[in-house]
N, C-alpha and C positions, 0 to 999 in steps of 0.2 A: 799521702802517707805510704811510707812503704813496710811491707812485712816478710821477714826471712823463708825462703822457700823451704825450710824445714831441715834438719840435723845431719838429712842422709845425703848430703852433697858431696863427701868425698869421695863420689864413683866419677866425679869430676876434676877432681886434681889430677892435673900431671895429662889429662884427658884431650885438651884441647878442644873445648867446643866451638864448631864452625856456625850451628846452625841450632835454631830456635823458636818451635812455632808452639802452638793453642788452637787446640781443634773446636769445633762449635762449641762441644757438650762440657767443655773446660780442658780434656787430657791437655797434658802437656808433652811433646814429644824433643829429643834434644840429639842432636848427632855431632858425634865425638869424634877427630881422627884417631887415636886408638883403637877404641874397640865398638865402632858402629853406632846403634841406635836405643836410645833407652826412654820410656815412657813412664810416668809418672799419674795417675788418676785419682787422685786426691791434693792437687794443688801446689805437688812439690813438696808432698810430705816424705812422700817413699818414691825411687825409681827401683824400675826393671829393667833389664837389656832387652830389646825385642828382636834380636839378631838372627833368629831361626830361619836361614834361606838366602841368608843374606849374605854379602862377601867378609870372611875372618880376614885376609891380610891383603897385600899391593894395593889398597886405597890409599889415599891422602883426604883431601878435603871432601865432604861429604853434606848434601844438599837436602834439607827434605821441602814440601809444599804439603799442606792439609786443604782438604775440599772444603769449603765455608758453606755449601750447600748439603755435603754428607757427611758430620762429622764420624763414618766409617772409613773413611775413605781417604788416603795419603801415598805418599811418592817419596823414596827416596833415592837417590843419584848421588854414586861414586867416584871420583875423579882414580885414573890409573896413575901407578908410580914407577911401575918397569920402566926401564929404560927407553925401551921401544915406542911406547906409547904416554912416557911423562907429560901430566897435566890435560890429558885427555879424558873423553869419558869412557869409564869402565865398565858401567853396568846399571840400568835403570831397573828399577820395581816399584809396583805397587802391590796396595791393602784394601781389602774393601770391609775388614773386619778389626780393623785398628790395631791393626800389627800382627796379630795371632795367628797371620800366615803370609805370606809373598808372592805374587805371580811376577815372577823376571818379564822388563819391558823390552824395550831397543834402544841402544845409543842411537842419535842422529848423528851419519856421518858428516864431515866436516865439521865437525862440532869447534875442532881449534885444539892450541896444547898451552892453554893457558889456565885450568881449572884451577890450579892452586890461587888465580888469584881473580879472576872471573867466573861468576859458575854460580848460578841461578834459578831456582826452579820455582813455578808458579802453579796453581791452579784455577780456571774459569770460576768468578765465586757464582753464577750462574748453571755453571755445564760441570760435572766432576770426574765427566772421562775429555775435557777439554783443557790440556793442560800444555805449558811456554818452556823449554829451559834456553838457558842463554850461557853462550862463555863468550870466545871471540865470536860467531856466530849465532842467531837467534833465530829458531825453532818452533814448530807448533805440530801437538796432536789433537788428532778431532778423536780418538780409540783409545785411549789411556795408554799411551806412550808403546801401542803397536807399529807405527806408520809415523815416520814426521816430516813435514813441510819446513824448508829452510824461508825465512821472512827476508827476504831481501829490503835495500834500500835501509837498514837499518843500523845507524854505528857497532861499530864492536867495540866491546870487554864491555858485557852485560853485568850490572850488579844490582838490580833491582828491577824488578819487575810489576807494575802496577794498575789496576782497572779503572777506569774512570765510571765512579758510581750510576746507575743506570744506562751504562753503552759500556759492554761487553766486548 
């Protein structure tokens, strides 16, 4: 059975949502190309904008990942829309307090300029500063998206990223 996530969804019209995740403790968090990030903790009854810190404009599509091990704990990734840098990544952050503030991460260079249509972000459901993004290339940080490692040997235009239960 399904149930309506509740009446305040037109902060979603016209919004474009890219991205859609469910932290441990239920939040639900939702990123919009318009205007960023919005959080919901009662089911989808009521959202917020959780935007404080985070980039207002030249994003496109926009990624988040939740820790499955800290439901404090989440990543969100902006693809860039300048000219210069279209479909590239703009600008990584993380939460360790469920939005209520931002530490700015590091794009991994070569990351690709295909984000509008590859562009991925995961977290270890083990490790919650052990976190993947992927566009045309695929990436890893062992520091919560301080330092990344490019994964070679690996296809490009990442659209999903996935753990295999008990092997991390």
């Amino acid at each position: 059975t399904w149930s309506p996530l509740g009446d305040n969804l037109a902060v979603f019209v016209n919004n474009n949502v890219t991205d859609f995740e469910i932290a441990a403790n239920g939040d639900f968090y939702a990123a919009t190309r318009s205007d960023g990030v919005y959080i919901s903790t009662n089911a989808g009854a009521n959202w917020a904008p959780i935007n404080t810190g985070l980039p207002t404009s030249n994003f496109g599509r926009v990624e988040l990942a939740v820790a499955p091990s800290n439901s404090g704990v989440a990543y969100v990734a902006f693809a860039d829309t300048t000219s210069a840098n279209r479909g590239a990544c703009l600008s990584v952050f993380t939460t360790n307090n469920s939005g209520a503030s931002w530490t700015p991460a590091t794009c991994p260079g070569s990351f690709g300029s295909q984000a509008w249509y590859d562009f991925i972000l995961q977290v270890d459901p083990a490790d919650a500063t052990r976190v993947l993004i992927g566009g045309v290339r695929l990436f890893i940080s062992e520091d919560s998206g301080q330092m990344w490692t490019q994964i070679g040997g690996i296809h490009a235009d990442h659209h999903q990223i996935l753990f295999q239960p008990g092997d991390n």
